[in-house]
C-alpha positions in Angstrom: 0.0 0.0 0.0 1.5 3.3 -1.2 1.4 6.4 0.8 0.5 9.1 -0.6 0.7 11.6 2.0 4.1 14.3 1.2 7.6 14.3 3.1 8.6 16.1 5.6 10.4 18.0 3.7 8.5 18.6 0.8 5.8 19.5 3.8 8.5 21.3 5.7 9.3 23.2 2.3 5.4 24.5 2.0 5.1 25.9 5.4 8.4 27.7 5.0 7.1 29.1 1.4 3.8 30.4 3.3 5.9 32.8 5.3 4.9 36.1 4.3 7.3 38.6 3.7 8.2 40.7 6.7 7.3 38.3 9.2 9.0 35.0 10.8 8.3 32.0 12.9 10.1 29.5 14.4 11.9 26.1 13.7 9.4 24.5 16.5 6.2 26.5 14.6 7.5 25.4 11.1 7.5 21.4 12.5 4.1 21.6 14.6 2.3 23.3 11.0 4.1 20.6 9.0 2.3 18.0 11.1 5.6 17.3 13.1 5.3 18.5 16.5 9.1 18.2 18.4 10.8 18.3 15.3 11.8 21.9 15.2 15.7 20.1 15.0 14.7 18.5 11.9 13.3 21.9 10.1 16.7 23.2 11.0 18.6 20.4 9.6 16.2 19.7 6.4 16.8 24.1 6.0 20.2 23.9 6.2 20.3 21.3 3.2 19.0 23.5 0.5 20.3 23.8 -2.6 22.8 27.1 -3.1 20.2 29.5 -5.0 17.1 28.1 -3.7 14.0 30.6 -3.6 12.9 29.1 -0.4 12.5 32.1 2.1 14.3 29.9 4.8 15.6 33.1 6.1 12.4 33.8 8.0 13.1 31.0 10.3 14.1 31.9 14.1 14.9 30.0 17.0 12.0 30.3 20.2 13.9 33.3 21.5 13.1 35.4 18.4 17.3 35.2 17.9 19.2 33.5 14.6 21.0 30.7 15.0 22.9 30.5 12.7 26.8 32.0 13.2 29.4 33.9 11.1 28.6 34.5 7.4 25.5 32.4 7.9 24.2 34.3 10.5 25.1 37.9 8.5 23.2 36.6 5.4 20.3 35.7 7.2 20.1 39.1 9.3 20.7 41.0 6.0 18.2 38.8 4.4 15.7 39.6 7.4 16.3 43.3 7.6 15.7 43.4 3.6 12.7 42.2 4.2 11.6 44.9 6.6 12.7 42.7 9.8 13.7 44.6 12.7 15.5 43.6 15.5 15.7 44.8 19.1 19.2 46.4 20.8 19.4 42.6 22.0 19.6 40.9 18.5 16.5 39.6 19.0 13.1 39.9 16.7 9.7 41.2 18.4 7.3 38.4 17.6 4.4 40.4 18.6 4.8 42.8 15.6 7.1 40.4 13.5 5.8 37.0 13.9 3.3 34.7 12.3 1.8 31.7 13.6 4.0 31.8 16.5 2.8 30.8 19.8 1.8 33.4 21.9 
């Protein structure tokens, strides 16, 4: 018997496409709406596997605390990519969900 049902990735991949532009979630968000609850490692790991070039806004995925997590060039592409997308951060590095977030737990 075949299941039809997508990946995880290809799942993970459609929540991460729904982000609008100008907001974030989280890794833990991105798993729970991909229909994998206390996965948020995995959306990290299946992010950081994309293909150089890929159109996949991946960059509007934050850790819990609203902070990157990635470091070094990584963590200055993503910032740059956040702040181009009218992302603002606190004095503390951190992103206000309350007026950047979206579907993030309250």
């Amino acid at each position: 018997m075949e299941n039809d049902e997508p990946s995880l990735p290809t799942r993970i991949y459609t929540v991460v496409a729904s982000i609008p532009p100008g907001k974030v979630t989280t890794y833990g968000a991105v798993a729970r709406l991909a229909g994998a609850a206390g996965a948020a490692r995995h959306v990290g790991i299946i992010l950081s596997r994309l293909p150089e070039g890929s159109t996949l806004p991946w960059f509007r995925v934050v850790n819990s605390q609203g902070k990157i997590s990635l470091t070094g060039p990584d963590y200055i592409r993503q910032k740059q990519a956040l702040l181009a997308d009218g992302v603002l951060f606190t004095r503390s590095d951190r992103i206000n969900f309350k007026i950047y977030g979206w579907l993030t737990p309250p």
